[in-house]
C-alpha positions as CSV (number, residue, x, y, z in Angstrom):
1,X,0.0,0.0,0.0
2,X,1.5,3.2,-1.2
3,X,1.6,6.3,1.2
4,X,-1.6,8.3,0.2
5,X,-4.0,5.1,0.5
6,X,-2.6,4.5,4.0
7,X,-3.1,8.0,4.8
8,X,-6.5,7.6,2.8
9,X,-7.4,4.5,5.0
10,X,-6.3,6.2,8.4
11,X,-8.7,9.1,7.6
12,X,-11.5,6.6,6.7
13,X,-10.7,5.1,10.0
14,X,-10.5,7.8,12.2
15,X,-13.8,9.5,11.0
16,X,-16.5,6.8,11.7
17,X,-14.4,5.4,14.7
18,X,-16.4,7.1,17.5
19,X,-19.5,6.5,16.0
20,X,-19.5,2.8,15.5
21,X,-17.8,2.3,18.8
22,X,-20.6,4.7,20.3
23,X,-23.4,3.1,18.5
24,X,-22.4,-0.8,19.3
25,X,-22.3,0.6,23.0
26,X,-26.0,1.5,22.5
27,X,-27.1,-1.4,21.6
28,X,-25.3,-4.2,23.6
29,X,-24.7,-2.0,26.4
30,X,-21.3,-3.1,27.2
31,X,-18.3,-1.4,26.8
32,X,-15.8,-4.1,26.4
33,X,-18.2,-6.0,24.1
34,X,-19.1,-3.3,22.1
35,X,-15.6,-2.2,21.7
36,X,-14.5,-5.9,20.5
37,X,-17.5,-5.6,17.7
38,X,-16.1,-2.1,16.6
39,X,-12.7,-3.4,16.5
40,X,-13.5,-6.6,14.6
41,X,-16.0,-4.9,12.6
42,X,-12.2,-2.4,11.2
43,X,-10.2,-5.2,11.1
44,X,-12.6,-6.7,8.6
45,X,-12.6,-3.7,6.3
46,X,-9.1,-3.3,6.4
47,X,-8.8,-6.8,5.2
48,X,-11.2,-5.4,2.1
49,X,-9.3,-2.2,1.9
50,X,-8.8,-2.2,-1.7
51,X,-12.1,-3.9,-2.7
52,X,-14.7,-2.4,-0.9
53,X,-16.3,0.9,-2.8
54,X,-18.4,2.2,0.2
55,X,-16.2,1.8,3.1
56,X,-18.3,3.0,5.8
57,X,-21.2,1.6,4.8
58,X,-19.5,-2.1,4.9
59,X,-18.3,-0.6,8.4
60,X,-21.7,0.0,9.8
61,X,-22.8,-3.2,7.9
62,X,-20.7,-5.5,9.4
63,X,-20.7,-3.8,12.3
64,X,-24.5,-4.4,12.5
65,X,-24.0,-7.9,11.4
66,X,-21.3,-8.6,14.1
67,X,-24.1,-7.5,17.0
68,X,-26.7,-9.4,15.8
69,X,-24.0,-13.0,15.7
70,X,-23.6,-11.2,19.7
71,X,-27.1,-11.3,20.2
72,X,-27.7,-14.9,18.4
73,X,-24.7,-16.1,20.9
74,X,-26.6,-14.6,24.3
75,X,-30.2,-16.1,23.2
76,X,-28.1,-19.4,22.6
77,X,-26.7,-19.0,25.9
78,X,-29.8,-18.3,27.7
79,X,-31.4,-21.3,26.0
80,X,-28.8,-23.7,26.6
81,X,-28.9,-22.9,30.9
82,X,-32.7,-22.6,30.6
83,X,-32.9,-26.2,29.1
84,X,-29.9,-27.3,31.5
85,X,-31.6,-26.0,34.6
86,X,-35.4,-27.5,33.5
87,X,-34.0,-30.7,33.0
88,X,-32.4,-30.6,36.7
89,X,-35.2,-29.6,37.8
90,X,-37.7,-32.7,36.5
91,X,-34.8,-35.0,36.5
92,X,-36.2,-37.9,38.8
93,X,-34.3,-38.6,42.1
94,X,-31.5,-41.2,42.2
95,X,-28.4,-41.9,44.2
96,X,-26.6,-39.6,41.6
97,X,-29.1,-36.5,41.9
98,X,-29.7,-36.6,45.5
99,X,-31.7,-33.0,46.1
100,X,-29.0,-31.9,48.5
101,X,-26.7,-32.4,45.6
102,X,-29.1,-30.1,43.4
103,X,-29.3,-27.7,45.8
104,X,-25.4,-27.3,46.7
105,X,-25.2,-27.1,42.5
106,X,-28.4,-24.5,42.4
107,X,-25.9,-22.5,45.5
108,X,-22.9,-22.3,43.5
109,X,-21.9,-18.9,42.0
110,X,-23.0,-18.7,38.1
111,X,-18.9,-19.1,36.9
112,X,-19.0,-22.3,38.5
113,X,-23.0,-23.4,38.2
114,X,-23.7,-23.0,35.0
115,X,-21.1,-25.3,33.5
116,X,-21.9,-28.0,36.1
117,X,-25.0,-27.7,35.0
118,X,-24.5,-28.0,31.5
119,X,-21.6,-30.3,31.3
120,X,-23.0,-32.9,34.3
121,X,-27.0,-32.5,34.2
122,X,-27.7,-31.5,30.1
123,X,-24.7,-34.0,29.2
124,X,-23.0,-31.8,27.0
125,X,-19.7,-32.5,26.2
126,X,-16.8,-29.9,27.3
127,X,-16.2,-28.4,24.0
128,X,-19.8,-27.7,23.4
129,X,-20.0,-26.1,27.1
130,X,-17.1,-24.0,25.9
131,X,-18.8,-23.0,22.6
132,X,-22.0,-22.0,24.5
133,X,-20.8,-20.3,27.3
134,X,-18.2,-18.4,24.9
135,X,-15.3,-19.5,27.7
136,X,-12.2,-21.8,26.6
137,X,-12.0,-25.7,27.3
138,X,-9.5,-25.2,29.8
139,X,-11.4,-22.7,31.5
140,X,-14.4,-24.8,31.6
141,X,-12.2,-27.8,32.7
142,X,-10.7,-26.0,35.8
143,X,-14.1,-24.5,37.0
144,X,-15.2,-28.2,36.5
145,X,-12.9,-29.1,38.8
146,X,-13.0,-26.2,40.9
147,X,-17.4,-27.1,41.6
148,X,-16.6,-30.4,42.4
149,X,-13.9,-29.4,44.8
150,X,-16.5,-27.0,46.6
151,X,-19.3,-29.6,46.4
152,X,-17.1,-32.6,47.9
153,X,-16.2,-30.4,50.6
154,X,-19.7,-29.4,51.5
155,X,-20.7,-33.0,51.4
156,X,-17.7,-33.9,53.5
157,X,-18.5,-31.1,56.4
158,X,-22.7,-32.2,55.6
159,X,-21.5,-35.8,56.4
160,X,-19.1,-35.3,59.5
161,X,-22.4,-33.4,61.0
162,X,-24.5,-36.4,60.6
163,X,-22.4,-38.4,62.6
């Protein structure tokens, strides 16, 4: 890219800048969220530089395009805890969901709950809890681990109590 298009490109950058960033804000109200959308919404036009004619309406565009996937992610989200909590919830009683169990799960902060939930109760495999929740495997894996340590140790002090 010669001089005058990068300078070109930096002016068409700098103009709509606020404005997108501004307007994604408005709409998923989150800062950090709606500055990742603005960001990725540039680094896709600059990728296209050269062979988009209108760049700032493929800016807003994709911009537009990039909250909606957000929004599409969030009801997918919602769904996927809603289902995962119902199906706790009319799951019949067995050795394996004892209700003190469910209710020591329903206790645990959301971090930790929801993949519990969703990995142990709605049987969804780790990868797919990472894909829904928007977290990495690893992530997932350690607060895994890191609800069964606080559960086992609730059961242990529940069970020391009783006799």
């Amino acid at each position: 890219m010669n001089g005058s298009r990068e300078m070109a490109a930096s002016a068409g950058f700098a103009a709509p800048s606020p404005r997108v960033a501004g307007g994604c804000r408005g709409v998923v109200e989150d800062a950090v969220t709606a500055h990742e959308i603005a960001s990725e919404a540039f680094t896709r036009l600059w990728a296209r530089w050269t062979s988009v004619a209108e760049p700032r309406g493929f800016l807003y565009v994709t911009a537009a395009n990039l909250v909606r996937d957000h929004w599409r992610k969030l009801e997918r989200e919602r769904r996927a805890v809603h289902r995962a909590t119902a199906e706790a919830a009319v799951r019949p009683h067995t050795e394996q969901s004892d209700p003190s169990v469910r209710l020591l799960v329903q206790s645990l902060p959301e971090r930790l709950r929801v993949p519990i939930l969703l990995h142990y109760y709605a049987d969804m495999p780790i990868r797919e809890v990472s894909v829904l929740t928007g977290r990495k495997e690893g992530t997932i894996k350690a607060d895994l681990h890191a609800a069964r340590e606080l559960l086992r140790a609730h059961l242990r002090r529940s069970l020391d109590h009783t006799l």
